[in-house]
C-alpha positions, 0 to 999 in steps of 0.5 A, a space after each residue: 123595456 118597450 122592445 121586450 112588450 113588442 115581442 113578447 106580445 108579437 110572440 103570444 099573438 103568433 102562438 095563439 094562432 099556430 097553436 092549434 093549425 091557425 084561425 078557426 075554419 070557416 064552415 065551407 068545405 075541408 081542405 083534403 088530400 086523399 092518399 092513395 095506397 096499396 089495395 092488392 090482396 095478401 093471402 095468408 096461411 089459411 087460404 083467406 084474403 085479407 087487404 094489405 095494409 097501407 103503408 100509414 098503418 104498419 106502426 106499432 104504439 101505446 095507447 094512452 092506457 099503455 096497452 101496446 096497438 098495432 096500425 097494421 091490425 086495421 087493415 081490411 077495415 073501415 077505420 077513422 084516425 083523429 088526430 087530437 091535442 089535449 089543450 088544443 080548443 078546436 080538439 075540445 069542441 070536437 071531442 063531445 062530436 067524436 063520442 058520439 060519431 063512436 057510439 052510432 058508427 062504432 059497430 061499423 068504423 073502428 075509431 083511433 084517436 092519435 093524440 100527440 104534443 103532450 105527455 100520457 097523463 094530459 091525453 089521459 085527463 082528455 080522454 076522461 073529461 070528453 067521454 072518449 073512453 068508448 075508442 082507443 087513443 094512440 099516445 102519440 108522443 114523439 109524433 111519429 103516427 102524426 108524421 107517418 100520415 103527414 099530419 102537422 097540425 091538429 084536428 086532423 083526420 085519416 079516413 081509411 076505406 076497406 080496399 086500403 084507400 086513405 084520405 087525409 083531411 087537414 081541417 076541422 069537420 063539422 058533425 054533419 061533414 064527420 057523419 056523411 064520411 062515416 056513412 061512406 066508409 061504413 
């Protein structure tokens, strides 16, 4: 009986940690790896250029509401990806930061919350509850958008300039960090 304690408690202690990409980050800087993609131009039928989109971007999906989105339209635009999990503590401390960075950057950095490891209605109460209505949410649920980017744990961010270039940010932002890489790509 006292084995059975042992590992069941090891297990809650370990699922603790992991559940959300470990310990909690320390305040110093985020942890990135910058991707580098494709940024020649495509000319399209009407004469006009347009930035090919990144190799991360041509995905289809749903949204949390069931529209369909496609990565691909986001190309030639300043574009944050944050990817979220709707029991996931750090994503709840971070969604009230989010709505906010969405309503000041919103007319100049298009928003996509990528939410995955849960089921559509979880996301959808998630979206609901913080306020994040103001952008879409991919309902990432086989993971495939969080796998297209390298993504393996939550919050994590994809900040896509213009030109096509993609960085990947593995870690927590504080507001301040999420607002100096908004004013960039902007």
């Amino acid at each position: 009986m006292f084995g059975i304690r042992v590992v069941a408690g090891a297990f809650v202690v370990v699922a603790a940690l992991t559940a959300c990409g470990g310990p909690v980050s320390s305040p110093g800087p985020a942890s990135t790896s910058p991707a580098t993609t494709s940024s020649s131009a495509a000319v399209q039928p009407s004469g006009t250029s347009a930035v090919a989109a990144p190799e991360q971007l041509k995905f289809t999906a749903k949204t949390v509401d069931g529209k369909d989105i496609s990565g691909a339209d986001l190309a030639g635009k300043p574009v944050v990806l944050w990817f979220w999990a709707p029991w996931c503590p750090k994503c709840q401390r971070e969604a009230p930061g989010m709505a906010a960075a969405a309503e000041k950057h919103g007319e100049k950095v298009t928003f996509l919350g990528v939410a995955a490891l849960d089921q559509v209605p979880a996301m959808q109460q998630f979206v609901q509850r913080y306020g994040l209505q103001s952008f879409q949410h991919v309902a990432d649920v086989d993971s495939s958008v969080w796998k297209r980017f390298g993504v393996t744990a939550q919050p994590a961010y994809a900040f896509i300039g213009t030109s096509g270039q993609v960085e990947l940010v593995t870690s927590q932002l504080s507001e301040q960090d999420l607002a100096q890489r908004l004013s960039r790509l902007a």
